[in-house]
Each structure stands twice: as structure tokens, then as C-alpha cells.
C-alpha positions in Angstrom: 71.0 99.5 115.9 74.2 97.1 115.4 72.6 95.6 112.9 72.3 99.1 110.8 76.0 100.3 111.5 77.1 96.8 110.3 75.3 97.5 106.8 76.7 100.8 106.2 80.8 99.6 107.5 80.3 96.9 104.8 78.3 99.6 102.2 81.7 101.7 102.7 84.0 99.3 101.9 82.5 98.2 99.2 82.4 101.3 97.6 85.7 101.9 98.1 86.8 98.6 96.8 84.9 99.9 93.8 86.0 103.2 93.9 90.0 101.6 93.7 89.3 99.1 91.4 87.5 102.1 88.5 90.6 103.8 89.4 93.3 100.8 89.0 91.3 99.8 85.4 91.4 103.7 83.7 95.4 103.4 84.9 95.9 100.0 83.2 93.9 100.8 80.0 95.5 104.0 79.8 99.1 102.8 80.2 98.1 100.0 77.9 97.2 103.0 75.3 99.6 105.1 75.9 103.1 103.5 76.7 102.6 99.7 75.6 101.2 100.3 72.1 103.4 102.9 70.7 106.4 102.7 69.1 108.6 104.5 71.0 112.6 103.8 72.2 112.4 100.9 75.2 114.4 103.7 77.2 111.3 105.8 77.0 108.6 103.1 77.7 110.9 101.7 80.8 110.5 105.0 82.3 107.4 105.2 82.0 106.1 101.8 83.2 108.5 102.4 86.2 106.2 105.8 86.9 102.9 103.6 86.5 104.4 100.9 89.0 104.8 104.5 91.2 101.3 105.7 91.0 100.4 101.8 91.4 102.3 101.4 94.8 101.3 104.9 96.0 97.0 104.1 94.9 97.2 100.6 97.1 98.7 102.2 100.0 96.0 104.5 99.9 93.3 102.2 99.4 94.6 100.1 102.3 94.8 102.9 104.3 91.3 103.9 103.2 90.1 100.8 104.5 91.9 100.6 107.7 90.8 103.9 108.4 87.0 102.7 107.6 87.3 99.9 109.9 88.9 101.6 112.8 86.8 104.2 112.8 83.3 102.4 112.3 80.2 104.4 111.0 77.9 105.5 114.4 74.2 106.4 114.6 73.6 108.9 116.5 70.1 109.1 118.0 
């Protein structure tokens, strides 16, 4: 069943394109909340925009990893 196995690699990665891109909007609309709005020194809010561009490198390497790893290793039926 090719045709099956086909349907549920591309089901996979489009849940976790989903699953990144949920995670990716709460970070932006939080930071946008929480460091951009308040008035606060720009020492402070640097420092904190640098940690969001941390946990923004660190989520796409493990999205593209998540992907890679869905594609290498392919979802099989066994019967």
C-alpha cells in the first residue's frame, strides 16, 4: 500500500508544520506582550529579544530536524 504510506508521511508533516507554527505564534504574541509593549530600560528589552531570537534558532532547528527525521525514516505498514 504505497499509496497509504504516502498519505500518512505527508499527514505527519503537516502536523508538524502546524505543530511549529502554534508554537512560533504563542512565542511572537507573547514576546510582543511581554517585552515590546512595556516600558522598561532598552538594556532590559535587548536582553530579552536576544533570548527569544535563542529559543527562535533552537525551535527551527528542531523543527527541521523533526522533519528530516520524518522523511528519512518514512511511516511503514506492517501487514
Amino acid at each position: 500500500m504505497p499509496g497509504m504510506e504516502e498519505k500518512m508521511r505527508t499527514a505527519l508533516l503537516t502536523f508538524i508544520d502546524i505543530l511549529y507554527a502554534v508554537v512560533y505564534g504563542l512565542i511572537l504574541v507573547q514576546t510582543y506582550d511581554q517585552v515590546i509593549m512595556p516600558a522598561e530600560p532598552l538594556g532590559e528589552k535587548a536582553n530579552n529579544v536576544l533570548l527569544v531570537i535563542g529559543v527562535f534558532y533552537f525551535l527551527t532547528w528542531d523543527w527541521l530536524h523533526a522533519r528530516r527525521l520524518t522523511l528519512k525514516n518514512p511511516y511503514t505498514i506492517d501487514t
